[in-house]
N, C-alpha and C positions, 0 to 999 in steps of 0.2 A: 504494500500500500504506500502510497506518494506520502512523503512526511507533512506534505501542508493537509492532507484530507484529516491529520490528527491534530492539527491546529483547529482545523474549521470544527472537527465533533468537539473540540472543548468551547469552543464558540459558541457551537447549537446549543451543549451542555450550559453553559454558563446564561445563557438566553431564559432557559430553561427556569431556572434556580431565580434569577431578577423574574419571571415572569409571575413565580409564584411569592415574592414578598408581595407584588403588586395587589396579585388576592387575596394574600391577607389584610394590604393595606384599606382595602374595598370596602372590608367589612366593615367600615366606618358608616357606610351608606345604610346601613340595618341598625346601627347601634351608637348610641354616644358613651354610654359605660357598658361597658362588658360584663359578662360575669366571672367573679374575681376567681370563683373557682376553678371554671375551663379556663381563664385564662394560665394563670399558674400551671394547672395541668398539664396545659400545652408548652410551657417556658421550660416545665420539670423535664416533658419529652424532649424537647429541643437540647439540653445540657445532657441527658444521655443520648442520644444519638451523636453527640459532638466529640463522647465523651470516648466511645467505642470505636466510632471512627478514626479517632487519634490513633488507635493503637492499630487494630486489623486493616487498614485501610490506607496508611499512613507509614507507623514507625515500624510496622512487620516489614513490610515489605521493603522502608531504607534500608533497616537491615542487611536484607538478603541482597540487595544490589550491594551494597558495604562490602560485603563479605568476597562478591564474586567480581568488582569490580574497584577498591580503591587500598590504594597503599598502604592506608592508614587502618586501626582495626577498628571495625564495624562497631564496638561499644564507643569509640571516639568519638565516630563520621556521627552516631545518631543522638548523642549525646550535646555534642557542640550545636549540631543545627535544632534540636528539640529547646535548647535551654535559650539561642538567638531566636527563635520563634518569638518565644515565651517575653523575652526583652525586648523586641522590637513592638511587641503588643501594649509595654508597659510605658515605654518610650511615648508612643502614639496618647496611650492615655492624658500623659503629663502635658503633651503639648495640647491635647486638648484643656484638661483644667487652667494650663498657662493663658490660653488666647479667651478663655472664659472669662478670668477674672478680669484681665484687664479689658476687657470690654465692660466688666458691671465697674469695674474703678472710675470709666469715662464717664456712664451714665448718672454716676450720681447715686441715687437710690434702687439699688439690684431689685427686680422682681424673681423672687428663689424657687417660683414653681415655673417661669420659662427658661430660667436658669437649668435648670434638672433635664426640661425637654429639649433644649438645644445637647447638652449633654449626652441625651439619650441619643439623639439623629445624630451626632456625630460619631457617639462611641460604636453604633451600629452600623455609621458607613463604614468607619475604620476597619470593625472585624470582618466586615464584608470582601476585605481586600485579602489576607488570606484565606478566607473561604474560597475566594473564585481561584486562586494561586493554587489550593490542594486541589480543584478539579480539573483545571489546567495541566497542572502535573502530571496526575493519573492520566490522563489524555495524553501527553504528549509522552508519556513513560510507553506507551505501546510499541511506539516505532521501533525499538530493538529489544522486546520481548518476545523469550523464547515461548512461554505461555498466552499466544495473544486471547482467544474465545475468554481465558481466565482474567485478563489484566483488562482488559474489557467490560466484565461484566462488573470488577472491582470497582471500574471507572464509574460504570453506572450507579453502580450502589452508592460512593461518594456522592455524585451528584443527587442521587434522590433523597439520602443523608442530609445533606444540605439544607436541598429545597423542601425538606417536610419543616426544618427549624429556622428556616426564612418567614413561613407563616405566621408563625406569633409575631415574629421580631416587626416586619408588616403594620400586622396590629398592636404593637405596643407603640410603633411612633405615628401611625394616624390617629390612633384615638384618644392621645392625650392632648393631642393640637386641636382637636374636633372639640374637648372640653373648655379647651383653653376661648374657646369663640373662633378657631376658623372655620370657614365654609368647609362644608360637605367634601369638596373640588379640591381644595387647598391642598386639604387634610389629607387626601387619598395623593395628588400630585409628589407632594413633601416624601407620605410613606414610601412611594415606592420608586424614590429618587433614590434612597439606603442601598436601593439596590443595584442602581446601575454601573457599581464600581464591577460588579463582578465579572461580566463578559470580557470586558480591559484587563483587569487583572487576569483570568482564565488565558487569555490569549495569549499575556507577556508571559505568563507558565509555560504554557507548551512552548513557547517558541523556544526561550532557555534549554528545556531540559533535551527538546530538538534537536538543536543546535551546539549546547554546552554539553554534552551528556553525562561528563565528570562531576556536575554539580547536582545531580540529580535524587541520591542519598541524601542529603544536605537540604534540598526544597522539599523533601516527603518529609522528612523531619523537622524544620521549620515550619510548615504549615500546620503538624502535630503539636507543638511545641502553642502556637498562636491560638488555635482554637482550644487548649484546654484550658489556657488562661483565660479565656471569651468563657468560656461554661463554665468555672470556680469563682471567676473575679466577678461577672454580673449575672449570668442567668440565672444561677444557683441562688444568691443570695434574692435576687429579685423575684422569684418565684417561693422562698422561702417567708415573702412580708406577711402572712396572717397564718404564720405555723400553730398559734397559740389555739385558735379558732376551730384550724383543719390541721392537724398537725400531721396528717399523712398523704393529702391530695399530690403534693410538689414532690415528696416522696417517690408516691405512684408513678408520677411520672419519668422522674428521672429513669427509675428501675424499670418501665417499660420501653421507652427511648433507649437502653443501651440492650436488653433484649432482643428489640425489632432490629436495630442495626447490627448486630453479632450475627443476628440468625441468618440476615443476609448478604451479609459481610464472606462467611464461613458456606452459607446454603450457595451463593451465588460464583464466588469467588474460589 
């Protein structure tokens, strides 16, 4: 297969994955508050699926290129790019709270609940960027797999991994702007702008791992590294906000979210 036709399936793939935050963003158009339960539920799911992924989907398989393809030994290659993941995720944070504050330092008197939801749109475009980067990868990792039908179907599974936990994320930032007083329009436009980092990002993966192929261990484990920080450092906690209430709903989910992804991580793959 020509190496650009595994650029353009991380393309489609990544199309794919922004098409459904947009769905989730929609559901603004039904609802101005959610119910807190399904939503959690669904945030819980979204941090296991994120969470399984990292590893089967992800850091298994740097590995096995580590091992069969770099100098260096296979606990190093996944270890250096799993922990630069995870810092480059932490990095992006800072620079968000940095351009945060001094933007409420200009205005005078901050308002703390737009404050939170520029926050959120931003902290979700950011993760966005590795997410489209591990399905790019997975895509563009086929071109010199010995196992293609298998690294293939891996491919798929990240992206539908993904795009099942693009949905809430979706609805967590239209419908907070929706409460906030924007339009219906706005609100859904904004939600599923989070998402259009990821086609761009998907593309510049494959093309790398294409093109660079020695760096390819290195971006499956960066990408691992990025998203599990994205499901410990907000979704977890974020789906975690009325434990006291439901103290098992976010639970549920998590533990179903890495379930579903295992099963076809390992069923598929």
């Amino acid at each position: 297969i020509d190496m650009d036709n595994f650029i353009l399936m991380a393309f489609i793939a990544t199309l794919g994955t922004w098409f459904i935050t947009a769905l989730g963003a929609a559901t603004v158009a039904f609802f101005k508050y959610p119910n807190p339960k399904a939503l959690n539920l669904m945030l819980g799911f979204a941090s296991g699926v994120m969470i399984a992924a990292s590893f089967w989907s992800l850091l298994q398989p740097a590995i096995e290129r580590a091992e069969n393809s770099s100098n260096l030994p296979a606990y190093f290659v996944a270890t250096a790019g799993f922990l630069f993941g995870a810092f480059f995720m932490w990095c992006s944070d800072k620079v968000v709270s940095f351009t945060t504050r001094r933007a409420n330092s200009t205005q005078g008197k901050p308002n703390e609940r737009l404050n939170r939801i520029i926050m959120l749109v931003l902290s979700i475009t950011l993760h966005n960027i590795p997410e489209g980067l591990a399905v790019g990868v997975a895509f563009g990792a086929l071109h010199n797999s010995t196992h293609e039908l298998e690294g293939l179907m891996s491919a798929i599974t990240i992206a539908i991994g993904i795009g099942l936990q693009n949905f809430p994320e979706g609805a967590a930032v239209s419908i907070p702007l929706r409460r906030e007083g924007y339009s219906r329009k706005k609100s859904f436009l904004l939600g599923q702008a989070s998402g259009m980092v990821e086609p761009v990002a998907g593309v510049i993966g494959a093309v790398l791992v294409v093109y660079i192929e020695v760096i390819l261990p290195y971006a499956l484990s960066f990408a691992a590294g990025a998203m599990i920080l994205v499901a410990v450092h907000e979704l977890i906690p974020e789906c975690q906000s009325n434990q006291k209430t439901q103290p098992y709903c976010a639970t549920t989910g998590i533990v179903l979210g890495f379930a579903v992804m295992m099963l076809l991580d390992v069923m598929l793959g």
